[in-house]
C-alpha positions in Angstrom: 16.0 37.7 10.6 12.0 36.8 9.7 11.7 33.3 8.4 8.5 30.8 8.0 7.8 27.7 8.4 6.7 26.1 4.7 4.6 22.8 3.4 2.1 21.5 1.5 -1.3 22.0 2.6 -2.8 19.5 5.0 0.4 18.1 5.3 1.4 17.1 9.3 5.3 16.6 8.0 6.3 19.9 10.3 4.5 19.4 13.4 6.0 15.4 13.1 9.7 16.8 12.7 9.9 19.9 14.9 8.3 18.9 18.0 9.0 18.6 21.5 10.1 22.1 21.4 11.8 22.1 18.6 9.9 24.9 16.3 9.8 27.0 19.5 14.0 26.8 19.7 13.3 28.9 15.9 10.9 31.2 17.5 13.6 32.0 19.4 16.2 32.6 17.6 14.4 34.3 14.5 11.2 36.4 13.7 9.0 33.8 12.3 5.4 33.7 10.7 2.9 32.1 13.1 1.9 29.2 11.3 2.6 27.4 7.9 3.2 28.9 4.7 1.3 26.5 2.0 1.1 26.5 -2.0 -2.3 28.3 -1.4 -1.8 31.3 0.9 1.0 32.7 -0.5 -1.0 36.1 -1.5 -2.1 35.9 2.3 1.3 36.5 3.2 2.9 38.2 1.2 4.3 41.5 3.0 6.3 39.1 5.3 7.5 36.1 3.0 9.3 39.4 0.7 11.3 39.9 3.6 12.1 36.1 5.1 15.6 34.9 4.7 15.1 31.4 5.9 12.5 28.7 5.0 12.2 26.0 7.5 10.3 22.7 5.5 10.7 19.2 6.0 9.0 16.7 3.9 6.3 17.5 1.5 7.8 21.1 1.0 6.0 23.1 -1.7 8.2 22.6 -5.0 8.2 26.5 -5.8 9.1 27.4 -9.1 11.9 30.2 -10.3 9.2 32.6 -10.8 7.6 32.1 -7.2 10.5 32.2 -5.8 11.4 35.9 -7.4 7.7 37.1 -6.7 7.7 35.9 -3.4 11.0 35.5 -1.5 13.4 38.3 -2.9 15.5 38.4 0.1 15.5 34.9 0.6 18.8 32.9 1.3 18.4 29.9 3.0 16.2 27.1 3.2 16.8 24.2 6.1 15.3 21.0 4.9 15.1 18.8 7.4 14.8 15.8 5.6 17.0 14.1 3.1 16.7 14.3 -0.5 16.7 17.6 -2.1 16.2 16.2 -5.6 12.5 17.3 -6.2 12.7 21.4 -5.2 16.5 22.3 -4.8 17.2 23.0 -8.4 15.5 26.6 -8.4 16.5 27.9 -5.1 20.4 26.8 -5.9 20.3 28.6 -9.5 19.3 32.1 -7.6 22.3 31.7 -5.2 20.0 30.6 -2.2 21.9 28.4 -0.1 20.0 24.6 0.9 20.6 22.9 3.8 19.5 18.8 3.9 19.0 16.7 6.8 20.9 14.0 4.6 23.7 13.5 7.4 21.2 12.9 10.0 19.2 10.8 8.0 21.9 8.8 7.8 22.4 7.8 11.0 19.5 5.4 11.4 19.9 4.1 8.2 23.2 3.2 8.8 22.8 1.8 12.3 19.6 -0.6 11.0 21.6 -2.0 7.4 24.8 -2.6 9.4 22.5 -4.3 11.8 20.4 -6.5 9.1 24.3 -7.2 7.6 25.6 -8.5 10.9 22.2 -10.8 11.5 21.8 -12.2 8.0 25.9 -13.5 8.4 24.5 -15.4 11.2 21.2 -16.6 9.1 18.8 -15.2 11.5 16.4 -14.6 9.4 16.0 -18.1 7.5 16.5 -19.8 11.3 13.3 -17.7 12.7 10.7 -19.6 9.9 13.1 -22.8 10.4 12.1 -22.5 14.5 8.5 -22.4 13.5 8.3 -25.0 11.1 10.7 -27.0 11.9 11.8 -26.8 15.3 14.6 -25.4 17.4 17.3 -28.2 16.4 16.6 -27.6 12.8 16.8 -24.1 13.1 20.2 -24.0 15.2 21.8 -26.8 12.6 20.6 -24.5 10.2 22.3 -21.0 11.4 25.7 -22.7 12.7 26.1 -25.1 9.7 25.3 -22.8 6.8 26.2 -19.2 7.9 29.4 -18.1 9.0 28.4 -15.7 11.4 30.4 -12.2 11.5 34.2 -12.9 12.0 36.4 -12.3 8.7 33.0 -12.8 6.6 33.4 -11.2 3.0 30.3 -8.4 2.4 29.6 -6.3 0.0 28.1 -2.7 -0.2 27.3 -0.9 -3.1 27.5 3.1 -3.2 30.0 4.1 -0.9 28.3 7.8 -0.4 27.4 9.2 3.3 25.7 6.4 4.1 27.6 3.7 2.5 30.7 5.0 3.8 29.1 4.9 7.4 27.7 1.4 6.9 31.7 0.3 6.2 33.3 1.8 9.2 30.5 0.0 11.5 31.0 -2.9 9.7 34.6 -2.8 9.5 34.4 -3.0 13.5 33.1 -6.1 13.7 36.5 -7.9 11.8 34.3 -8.2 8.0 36.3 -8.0 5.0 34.5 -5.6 2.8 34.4 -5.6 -0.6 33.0 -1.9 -2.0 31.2 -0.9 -5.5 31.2 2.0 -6.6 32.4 4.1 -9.6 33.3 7.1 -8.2 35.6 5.6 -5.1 38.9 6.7 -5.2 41.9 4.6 -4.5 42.4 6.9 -1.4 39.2 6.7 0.3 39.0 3.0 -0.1 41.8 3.3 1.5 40.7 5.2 4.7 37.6 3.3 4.9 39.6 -0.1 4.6 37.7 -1.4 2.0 38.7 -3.3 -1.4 37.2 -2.2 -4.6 35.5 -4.7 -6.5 33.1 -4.8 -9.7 29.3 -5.1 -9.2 30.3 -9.4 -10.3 32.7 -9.7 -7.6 30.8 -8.4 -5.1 27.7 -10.8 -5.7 29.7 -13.8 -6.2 32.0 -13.1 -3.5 30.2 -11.6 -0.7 28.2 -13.4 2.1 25.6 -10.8 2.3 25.1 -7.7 -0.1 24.4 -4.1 1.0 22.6 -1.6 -1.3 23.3 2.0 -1.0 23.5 3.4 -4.2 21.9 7.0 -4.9 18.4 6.8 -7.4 19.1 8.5 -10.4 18.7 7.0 -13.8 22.2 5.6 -14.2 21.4 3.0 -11.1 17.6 2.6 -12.2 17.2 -1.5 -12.9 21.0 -1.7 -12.2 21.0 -4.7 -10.9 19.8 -8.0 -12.9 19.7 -11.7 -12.9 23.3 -11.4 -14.1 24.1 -10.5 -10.7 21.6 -12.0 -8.3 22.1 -15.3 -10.0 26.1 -14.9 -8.5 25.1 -14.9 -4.8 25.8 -17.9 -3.2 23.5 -20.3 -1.7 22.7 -19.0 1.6 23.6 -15.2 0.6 21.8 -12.4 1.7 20.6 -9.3 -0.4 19.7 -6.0 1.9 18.5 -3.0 0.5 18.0 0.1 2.6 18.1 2.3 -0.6 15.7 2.6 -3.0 13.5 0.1 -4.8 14.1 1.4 -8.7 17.9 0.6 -8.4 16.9 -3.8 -8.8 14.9 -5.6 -11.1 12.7 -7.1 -8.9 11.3 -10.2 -11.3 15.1 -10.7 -11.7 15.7 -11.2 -8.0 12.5 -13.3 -7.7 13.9 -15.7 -9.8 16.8 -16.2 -8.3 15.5 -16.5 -4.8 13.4 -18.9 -6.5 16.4 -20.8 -8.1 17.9 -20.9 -4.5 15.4 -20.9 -1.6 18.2 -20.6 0.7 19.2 -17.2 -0.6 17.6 -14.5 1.4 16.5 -11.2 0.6 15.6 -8.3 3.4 13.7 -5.1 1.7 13.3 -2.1 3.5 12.2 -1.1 -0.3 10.7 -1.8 -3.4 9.4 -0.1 -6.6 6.8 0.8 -6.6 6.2 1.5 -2.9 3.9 -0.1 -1.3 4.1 -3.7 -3.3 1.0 -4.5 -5.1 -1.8 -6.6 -4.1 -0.5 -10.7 -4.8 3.3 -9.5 -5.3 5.7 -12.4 -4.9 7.4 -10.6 -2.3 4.7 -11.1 0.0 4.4 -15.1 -0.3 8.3 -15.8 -0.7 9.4 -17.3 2.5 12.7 -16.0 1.7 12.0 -12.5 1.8 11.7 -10.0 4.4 9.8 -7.0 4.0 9.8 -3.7 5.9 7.5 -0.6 5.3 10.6 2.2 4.4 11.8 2.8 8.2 15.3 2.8 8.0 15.4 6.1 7.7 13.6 7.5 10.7 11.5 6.3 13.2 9.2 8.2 15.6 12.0 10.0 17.9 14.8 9.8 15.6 12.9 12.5 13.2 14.4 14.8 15.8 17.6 14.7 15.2 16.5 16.4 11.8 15.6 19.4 13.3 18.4 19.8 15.9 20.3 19.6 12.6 18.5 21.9 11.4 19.0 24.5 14.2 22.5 24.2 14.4 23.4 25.0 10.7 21.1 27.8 11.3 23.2 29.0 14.2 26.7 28.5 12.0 24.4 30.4 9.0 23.8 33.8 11.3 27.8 33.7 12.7 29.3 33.6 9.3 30.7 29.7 9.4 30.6 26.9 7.7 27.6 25.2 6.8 28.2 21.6 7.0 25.0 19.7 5.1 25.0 22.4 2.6 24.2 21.0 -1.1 25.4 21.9 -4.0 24.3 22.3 -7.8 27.2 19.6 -8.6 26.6 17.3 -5.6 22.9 17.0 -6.6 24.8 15.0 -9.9 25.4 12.1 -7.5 23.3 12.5 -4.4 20.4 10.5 -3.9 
């Protein structure tokens, strides 16, 4: 089978995500195009991209249109995207029967392992205690975290969006004895039920819940989803975590009531728009912690993407099942 490797020019997305022998494993298994495929030497390349069958892409894939795609892959019928959302390309390829394959489930993983990690340490109030040490001094800080925070034994949390990843971030969590209370509008009664969580509205969660775990998928149903109305519920030394996306908060809304209640925290992997602006209140609160978006990946973890990757291409060529294959109706709820 021929097959290319594709992204936008000047990108180094590929060479980041199939490394360490990774692109070679490919060689190896198909006829590819020495290379990369960009937007602009598509004419260059013709003879062989109107026989490939498989596109191998990462981020910053070229967002072909229906037309390019007829003109130029005919015979195409697969594309392995090792990366996670397929929201800005997948539409065109899906509608001409060419199957997608997402690196969602892998990209899961780490996301997953660091918000059930920033879960289990804001129960404890690490966060708060590490300016408390430094200001204030190790007494203060230790008073602090065992007098105001119940740590991680039969604590209430909340996640929102119980998709791939929230469903992950509930059966971590629900090995470490939390009660957790679950939002989300398309749970069922019987996969709350395996995951051993209680369904709760968007109000219970925040007014109930020692620390608060955002998962939901970005579309425009979640966009500014959450307001004062619920940030103004947490309690006083509550925690809000967001591993998502930025759009799905109002962001002056949970200013204010961090403001309201210094003793609220808030950890952002996150925001909208990405990076923060110059002078942004996140950046002088002292009660909230920024990241620059790595739950997803970091470094060595991009790999797993592309052993991913290679196995659904192995499934693909013996006729099985294709398990991080997406669908025209999963992209209705997928982030």
């Amino acid at each position: 089978m021929k097959a290319c490797f594709v992204c936008k020019e000047g990108s180094d997305r590929l060479e980041y995500v199939y490394k360490m022998g990774r692109r070679e494993k490919f060689e190896t298994a198909l006829e590819v195009l020495p290379g990369i495929v960009t937007e602009n030497n598509l004419e260059q390349h013709r003879s062989f991209l109107r026989e490939t069958e498989v596109i191998i892409t990462t981020w910053n894939f070229v967002p072909f249109s229906d037309g390019q795609i007829a003109e130029y892959f005919p015979k195409l019928k697969l594309v392995l995207y090792g990366a996670g959302s397929v929201q800005g390309f997948a539409r065109p390829f899906l509608n001409r029967g060419i199957r997608v394959v997402s690196g969602w489930v892998a990209m899961s993983i780490p996301v997953m392992e660091m918000a059930s990690s920033l879960v289990l340490l804001a129960n404890k109030g690490y966060f708060q205690s590490l300016l408390k040490y430094k200001s204030e001094g190790y007494k203060a800080a230790k008073d602090m975290a065992s007098t105001w925070f119940p740590g991680s034994f039969e604590t209430r949390v909340g996640i929102l969006g119980v998709g791939m990843i929230g469903s992950a971030v509930a059966r971590r969590l629900k090995q470490s004895n939390l009660e957790v209370l679950a939002y989300d509008p398309y749970l069922s009664d019987d996969r709350a039920r395996e995951l051993g969580v209680v369904q709760a509205s968007l109000e219970e969660v925040f007014s109930g819940c020692q620390t608060i775990t955002n998962h939901m998928a970005s579309n425009k149903e979640t966009e500014g989803m959450l307001t004062y109305k619920h940030f103004s519920l947490m309690g006083d030394y509550a925690a809000f975590v967001n591993t998502a996306r930025g759009a799905s908060l109002v962001e002056a809304d949970l200013i204010r009531a961090l403001k309201e209640k210094p003793t609220r925290t808030a950890i952002l992997d996150v925001t909208w728009p990405e990076p923060v602006e110059e002078g942004h209140e996140f950046l002088s609160l002292p009660n909230v912690f920024l990241a620059p978006h790595i739950a997803g990946y970091a470094n060595q973890e991009v790999l797993r993407l592309a052993d991913y990757m290679f196995d659904e291409l192995k499934r693909f060529m013996a006729g099985e099942k294709l398990l991080y294959e997406v669908t025209l109706p999963m992209l209705a709820t997928m982030a």
